[in-house]
C-alpha positions in Angstrom: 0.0 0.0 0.0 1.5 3.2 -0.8 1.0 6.0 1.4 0.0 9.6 0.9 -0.4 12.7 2.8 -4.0 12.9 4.2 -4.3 9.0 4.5 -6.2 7.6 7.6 -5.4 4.4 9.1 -7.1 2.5 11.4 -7.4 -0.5 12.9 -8.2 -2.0 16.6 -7.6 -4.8 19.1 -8.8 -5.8 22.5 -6.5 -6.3 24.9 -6.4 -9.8 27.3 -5.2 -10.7 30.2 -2.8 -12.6 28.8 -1.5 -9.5 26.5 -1.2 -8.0 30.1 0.7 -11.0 31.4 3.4 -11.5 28.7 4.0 -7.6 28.2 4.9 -8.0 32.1 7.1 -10.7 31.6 9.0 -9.4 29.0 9.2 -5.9 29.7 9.3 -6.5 33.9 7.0 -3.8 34.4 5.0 -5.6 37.3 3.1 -3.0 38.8 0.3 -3.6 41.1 -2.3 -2.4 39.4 -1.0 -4.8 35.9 -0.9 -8.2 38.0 -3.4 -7.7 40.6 -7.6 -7.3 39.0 -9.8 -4.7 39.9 -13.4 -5.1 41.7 -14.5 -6.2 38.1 -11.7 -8.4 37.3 -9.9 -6.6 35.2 -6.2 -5.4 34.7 -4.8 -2.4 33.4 -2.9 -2.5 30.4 0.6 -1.0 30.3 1.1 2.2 28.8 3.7 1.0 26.2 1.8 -2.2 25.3 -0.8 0.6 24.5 1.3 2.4 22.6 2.1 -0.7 20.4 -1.2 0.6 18.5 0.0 3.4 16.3 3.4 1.6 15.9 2.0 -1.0 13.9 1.7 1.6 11.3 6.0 1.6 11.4 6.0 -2.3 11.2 3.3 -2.4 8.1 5.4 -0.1 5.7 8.9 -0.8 7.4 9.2 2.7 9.3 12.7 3.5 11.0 11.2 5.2 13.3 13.8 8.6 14.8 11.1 10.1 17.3 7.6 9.1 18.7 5.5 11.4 21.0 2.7 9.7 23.5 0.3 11.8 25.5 -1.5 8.4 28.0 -5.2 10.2 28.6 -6.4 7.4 30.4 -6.4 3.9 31.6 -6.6 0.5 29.4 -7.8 -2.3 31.1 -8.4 -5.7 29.9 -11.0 -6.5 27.6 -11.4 -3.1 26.3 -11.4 -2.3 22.1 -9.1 0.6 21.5 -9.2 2.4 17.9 -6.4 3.9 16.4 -6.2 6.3 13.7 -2.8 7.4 12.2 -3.3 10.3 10.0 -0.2 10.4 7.6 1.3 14.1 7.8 4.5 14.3 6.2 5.1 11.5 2.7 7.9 12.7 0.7 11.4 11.7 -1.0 14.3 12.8 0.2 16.5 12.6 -3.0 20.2 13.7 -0.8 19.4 10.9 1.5 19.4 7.4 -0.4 16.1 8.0 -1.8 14.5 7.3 1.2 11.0 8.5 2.6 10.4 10.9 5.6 7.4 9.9 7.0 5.8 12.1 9.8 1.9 10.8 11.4 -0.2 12.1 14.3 -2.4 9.3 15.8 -5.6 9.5 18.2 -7.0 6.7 19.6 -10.1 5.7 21.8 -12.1 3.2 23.5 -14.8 1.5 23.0 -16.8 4.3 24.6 -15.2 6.5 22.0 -13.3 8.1 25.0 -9.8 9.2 24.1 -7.2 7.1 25.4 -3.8 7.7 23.7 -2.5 10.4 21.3 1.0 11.6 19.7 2.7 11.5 16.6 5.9 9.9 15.0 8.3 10.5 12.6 11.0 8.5 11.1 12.1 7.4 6.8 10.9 4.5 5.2 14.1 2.2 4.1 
């Protein structure tokens, strides 16, 4: 897919407990409130397994990425559908530099409940 200034992206996942367990194993971030459920049985998601959302954008169209901005609104917990929408800002050549593509996207993304959870931007080339 080849990308353009203007484009929208979007796509969404629900997290799991078990997303939540094996983010803690491999990134050791075993705060309380990610190992131990709530009154309703739920965990909260870590920030950064959050924030895999909009990178998924990098890993579908092989983004180096050089900078990435996160603004965490409010809390994940398990079993809730986050939507992610990566607006592409910035798509052009950079003929001095190998031919390759500086990429630049903001991103917004929100619950189920459509209340905003996580927003930013990134900016990177395209090998």
């Amino acid at each position: 897919m080849s990308l353009k200034v203007g484009d929208i992206i979007t796509f969404e996942r629900t997290f799991t407990v078990r997303d939540v367990e094996l983010f803690t194993e491999i990134s050791g971030d075993e705060g309380i409130h990610h190992i131990t459920p709530d009154e309703q049985g739920r965990l909260v998601v870590q920030g950064l397994l959050t924030a895999t959302l909009p990178t998924k954008v990098g890993g579908d169209h092989n983004v180096l990425a050089r900078t990435m901005n996160f603004e965490f609104l409010r809390p994940v917990f398990t079993g809730d559908t986050i939507i992610c929408k990566v607006k592409i800002e910035k798509y052009e050549r950079q003929e001095n530099k190998n031919n390759r593509i500086a990429i630049m996207a903001s991103f917004l993304c929100t619950n189920q409940n459509e209340k905003e959870i996580l927003k930013g931007d990134f900016a990177g080339v395209i090998l």
